[in-house]
N, C-alpha and C positions, 0 to 999 in steps of 0.2 A: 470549596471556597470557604469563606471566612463567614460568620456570623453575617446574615441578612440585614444591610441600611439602606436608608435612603442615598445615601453617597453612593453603594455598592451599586442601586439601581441605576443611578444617573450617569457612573460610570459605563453600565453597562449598555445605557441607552446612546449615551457618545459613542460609542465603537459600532452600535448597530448602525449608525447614523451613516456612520464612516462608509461602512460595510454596500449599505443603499447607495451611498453617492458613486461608489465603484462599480457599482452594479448596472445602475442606468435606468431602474426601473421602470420609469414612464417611458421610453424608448423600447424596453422588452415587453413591457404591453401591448405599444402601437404594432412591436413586432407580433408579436402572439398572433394579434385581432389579422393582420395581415395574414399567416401561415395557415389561423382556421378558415379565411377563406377561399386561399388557394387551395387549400383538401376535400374544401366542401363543394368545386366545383368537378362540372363533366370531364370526364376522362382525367381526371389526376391521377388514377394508378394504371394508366397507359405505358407508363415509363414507370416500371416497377422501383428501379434503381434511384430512380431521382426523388420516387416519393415515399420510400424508407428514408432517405435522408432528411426531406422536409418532416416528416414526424420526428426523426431522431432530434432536431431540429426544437421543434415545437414543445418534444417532451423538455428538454431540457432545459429550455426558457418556461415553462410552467413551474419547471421545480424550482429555479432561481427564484422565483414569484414566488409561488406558495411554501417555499423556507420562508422567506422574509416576514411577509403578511403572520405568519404562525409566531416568528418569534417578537412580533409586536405585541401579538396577541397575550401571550405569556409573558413580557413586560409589564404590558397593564392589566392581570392579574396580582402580577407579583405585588407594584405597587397599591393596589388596592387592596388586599389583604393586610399590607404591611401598615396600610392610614387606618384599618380599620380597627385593627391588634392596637394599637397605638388610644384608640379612640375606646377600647377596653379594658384599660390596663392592662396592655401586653397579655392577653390571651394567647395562651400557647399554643392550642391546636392551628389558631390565624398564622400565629410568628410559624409554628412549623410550617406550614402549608404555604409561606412567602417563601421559606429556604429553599422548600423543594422546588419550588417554581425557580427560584430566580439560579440552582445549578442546573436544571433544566437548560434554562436560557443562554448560563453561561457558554454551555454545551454547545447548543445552537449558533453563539456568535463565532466562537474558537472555529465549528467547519465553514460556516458563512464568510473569516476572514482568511480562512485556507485556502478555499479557494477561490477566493478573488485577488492571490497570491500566485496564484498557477497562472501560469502564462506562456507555457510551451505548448507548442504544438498540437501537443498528444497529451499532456497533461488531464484531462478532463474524463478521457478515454479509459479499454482497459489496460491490463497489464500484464506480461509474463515473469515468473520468477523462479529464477533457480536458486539450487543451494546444492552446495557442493562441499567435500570434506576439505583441511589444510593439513596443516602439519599434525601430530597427534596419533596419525597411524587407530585403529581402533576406536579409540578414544574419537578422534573425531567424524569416525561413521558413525556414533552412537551422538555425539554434539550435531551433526548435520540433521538424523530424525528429530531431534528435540526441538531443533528449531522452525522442522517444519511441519508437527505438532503444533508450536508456538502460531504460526502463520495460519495454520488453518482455523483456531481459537480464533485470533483476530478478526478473521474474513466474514464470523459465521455473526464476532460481535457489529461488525459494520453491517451486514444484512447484505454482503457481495457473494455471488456466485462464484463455486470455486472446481473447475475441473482438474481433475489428477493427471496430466500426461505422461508420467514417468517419476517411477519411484522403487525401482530394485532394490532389492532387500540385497544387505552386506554377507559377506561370507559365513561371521559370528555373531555381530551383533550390529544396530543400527544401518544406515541405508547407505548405498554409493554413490547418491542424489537424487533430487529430487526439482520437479520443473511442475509446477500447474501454473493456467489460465483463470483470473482474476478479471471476472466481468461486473462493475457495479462503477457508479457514478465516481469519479477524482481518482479509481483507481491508480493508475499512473501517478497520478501526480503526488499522491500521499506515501506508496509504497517505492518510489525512486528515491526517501529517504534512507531505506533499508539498505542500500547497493554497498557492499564495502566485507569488510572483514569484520567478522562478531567472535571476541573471544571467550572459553570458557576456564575458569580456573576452580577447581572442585575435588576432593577424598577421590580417587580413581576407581571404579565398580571393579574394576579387572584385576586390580594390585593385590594381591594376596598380603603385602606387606602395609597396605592403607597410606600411599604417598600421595601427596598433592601434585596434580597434573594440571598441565596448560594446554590447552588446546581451541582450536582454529577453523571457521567454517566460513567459505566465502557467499554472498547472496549478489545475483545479478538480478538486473530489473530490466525490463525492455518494456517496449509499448506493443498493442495488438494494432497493426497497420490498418488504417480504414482503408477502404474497399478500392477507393480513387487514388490509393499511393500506390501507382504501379513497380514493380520490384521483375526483372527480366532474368529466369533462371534457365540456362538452353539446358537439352533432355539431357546431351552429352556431359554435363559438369556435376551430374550426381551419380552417387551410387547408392540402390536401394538393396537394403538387406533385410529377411524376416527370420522372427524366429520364438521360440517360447517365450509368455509372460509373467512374470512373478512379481511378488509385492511384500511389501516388509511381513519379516517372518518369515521369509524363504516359503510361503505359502505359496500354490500354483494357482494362477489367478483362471488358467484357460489349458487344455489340452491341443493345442491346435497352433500354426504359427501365426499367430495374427498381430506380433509387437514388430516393429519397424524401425529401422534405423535408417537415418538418411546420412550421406557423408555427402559433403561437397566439397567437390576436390580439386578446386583453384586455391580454397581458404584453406580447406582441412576442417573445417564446421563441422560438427558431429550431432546432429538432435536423434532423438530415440522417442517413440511414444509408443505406448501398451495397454494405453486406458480404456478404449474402443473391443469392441468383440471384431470386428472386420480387420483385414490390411486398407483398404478403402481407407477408411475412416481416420484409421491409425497414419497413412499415410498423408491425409490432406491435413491433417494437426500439424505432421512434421515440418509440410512446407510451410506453414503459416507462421512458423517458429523459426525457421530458417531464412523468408524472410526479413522478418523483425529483426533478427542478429546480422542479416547483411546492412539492412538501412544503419543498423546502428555503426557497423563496423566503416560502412560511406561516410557518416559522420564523424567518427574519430579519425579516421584518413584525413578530413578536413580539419578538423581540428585541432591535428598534429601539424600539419603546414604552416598554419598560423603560428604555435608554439614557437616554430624554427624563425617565424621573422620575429617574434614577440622577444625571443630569446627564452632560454632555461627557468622553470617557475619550482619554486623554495613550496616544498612543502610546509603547511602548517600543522603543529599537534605532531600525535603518536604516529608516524608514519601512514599504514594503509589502515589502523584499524581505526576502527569507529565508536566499537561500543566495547565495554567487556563487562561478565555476567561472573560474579563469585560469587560460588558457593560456602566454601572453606578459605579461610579464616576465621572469618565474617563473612554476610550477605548482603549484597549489593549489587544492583544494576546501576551503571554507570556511562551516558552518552559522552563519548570523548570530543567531543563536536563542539555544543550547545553545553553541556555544562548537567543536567538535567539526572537525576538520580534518584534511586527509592532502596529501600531496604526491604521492601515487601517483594523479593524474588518470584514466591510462588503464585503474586497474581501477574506477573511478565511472564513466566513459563506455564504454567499449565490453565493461566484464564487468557491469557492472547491481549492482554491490557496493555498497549502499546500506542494509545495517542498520547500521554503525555509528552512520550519520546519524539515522535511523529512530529506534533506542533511544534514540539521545543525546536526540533532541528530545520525546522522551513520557518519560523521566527526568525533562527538566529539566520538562517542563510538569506532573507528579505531586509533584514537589518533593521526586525520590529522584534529582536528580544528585550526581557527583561534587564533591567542595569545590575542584578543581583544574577553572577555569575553560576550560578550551582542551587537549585532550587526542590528540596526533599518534599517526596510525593504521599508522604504515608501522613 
């Protein structure tokens, strides 16, 4: 952010303000105070199932609560550093110590308005994500690991847990996809901006003659089903298959068959997992994958019905792509969406710095972006 004022703080206390009023907080309180004492009384984890929920429940409305209370708190540090820098002629170490506080803060409002922007379902929840190669032949098994490189950088900067389900190593170079499990607070909600096509334009590693290549990697996002969204797979509609695991680098991850494939074969679904040392294991990931991809695929069923009374909808922007990442000519990352853009590549690819992009594009898709269409991050 910008040089630390009093304007900057006041702004920033308008939005928290905002932020609370969305929130509800004296209602998640009354809630809270209710939730601990249904945990606190006899037999609550009688019904095991019911009372993971009420904590999941409990945890969650505590965190709404104690983000808020924190970034009041670091409001009115910021501000008092800043009256009192002010009250010493601008001592620096004060003015420094207001900056840092008040991008701290900023921080804080940006995920606080995130997600009081989520409103789906699952949004709050976690999330699965693939990535898969496109067009590019080589070139985009080597663009498919880089971006799931990229994704793991991110996951470890949010503080989300991130399981590996599958991620085969390519015949030469880079991977032939990759799928992990994304367990931490709004995942869903924040990572469903990713869903789309990410292009790479970059000197090609492989071209002996050093020509500029394009290439193409697709990322899906699905939600991890809570536990009460029942999903009906009969034994007859799969086929399970096992066999060696390997991991990028054509490294042997195991000597034993313990990677899994499930096919479902009404759709033709195909999930693989090989993270687990068991079939067991390997196998109960696959169904938890498979069915998040049918709920999801129930939903576009429905959603394509609608389309047909709605009538044919006009794409907006570059057809399916989203983002595109040059390396060569210049360097730049560029949201095709939201407008959103940096020239500092190397902290999007190999540090996983990717909420500017993030916000920008559930800004621009809640229709609380900025009026200044294209906004440089460095």
């Amino acid at each position: 952010m910008e040089a630390v004022t009093p304007a900057a703080l006041e702004g920033l206390s308008a939005r928290l303000a905002e932020v609370e009023q969305y929130l509800h907080l004296d209602e998640k309180r009354g809630r809270i105070a209710s939730l601990e004492a249904q945990s606190a009384a006899p037999g609550f984890w009688d019904d095991a199932d019911a009372a993971r929920q009420t904590m999941t429940e409990l945890s969650q409305m505590k965190d709404d609560v104690e983000a808020v209370e924190r970034a009041r708190a670091m409001l009115a540090d910021a501000q008092a550093a800043l009256e009192l820098a002010a009250e010493m002629d601008g001592d620096a170490d004060l003015v420094a110590e207001a900056q840092c506080l008040a991008e701290d803060l900023e921080r804080s409002v940006d995920d606080l308005e995130l997600a009081s922007w989520f409103t789906g379902e699952f949004d709050h929840g976690d999330a699965i994500l693939t990535i898969k190669p496109g067009q590019g032949g080589l070139e985009a098994q080597d663009w498919t690991f880089m971006l799931f490189k990229m994704y793991m950088k991110y996951c470890e900067r949010r503080g989300w847990k991130v399981t590996v389900n599958d991620c085969p190593a390519a015949e030469q170079i880079g991977i032939d996809r990759a799928t992990i499990t994304v367990e931490g607070k709004n995942a869903f909600g924040m990572l469903r901006a990713e869903a789309g096509v990410h292009r790479l334009v970059r000197i090609s590693p492989t071209d002996a003659k050093k020509r500029r290549q394009t290439t193409f990697a697709g990322v899906e996002v699905i939600p991890v089903l809570p536990d009460d969204v029942e999903i009906e797979i009969a034994p007859d509609d799969i086929r399970v298959d096992v066999y060696h695991a390997s991991g990028p680098g054509g490294q042997g991850v195991n000597t034993t068959d313990s990677a899994v494939r499930v096919t479902h074969l009404p759709t033709g679904i195909v999930v693989t997992c090989q993270n687990e040392r068991s079939q067991i294991q390997n196998k109960a990931a696959c169904m938890q994958i498979l069915k998040a991809r049918l709920y999801e695929l129930e939903l576009q069923k429905r959603a394509d019905k609608l389309d047909e009374i709605r009538g044919p909808k006009t794409e907006i922007g570059f057809g399916n792509q989203i983002r595109s990442y040059v390396l060569y000519p210049y360097q730049m990352v560029k949201d095709l969406r939201c407008g959103v853009e940096t020239s500092n590549v190397e902290s999007v690819l190999e540090d996983g710095d990717l909420d500017p992009f993030i916000i920008g594009y559930h800004r621009w898709a809640t229709g609380n972006a900025d009026p200044v269409e294209v906004q440089d991050l460095d």
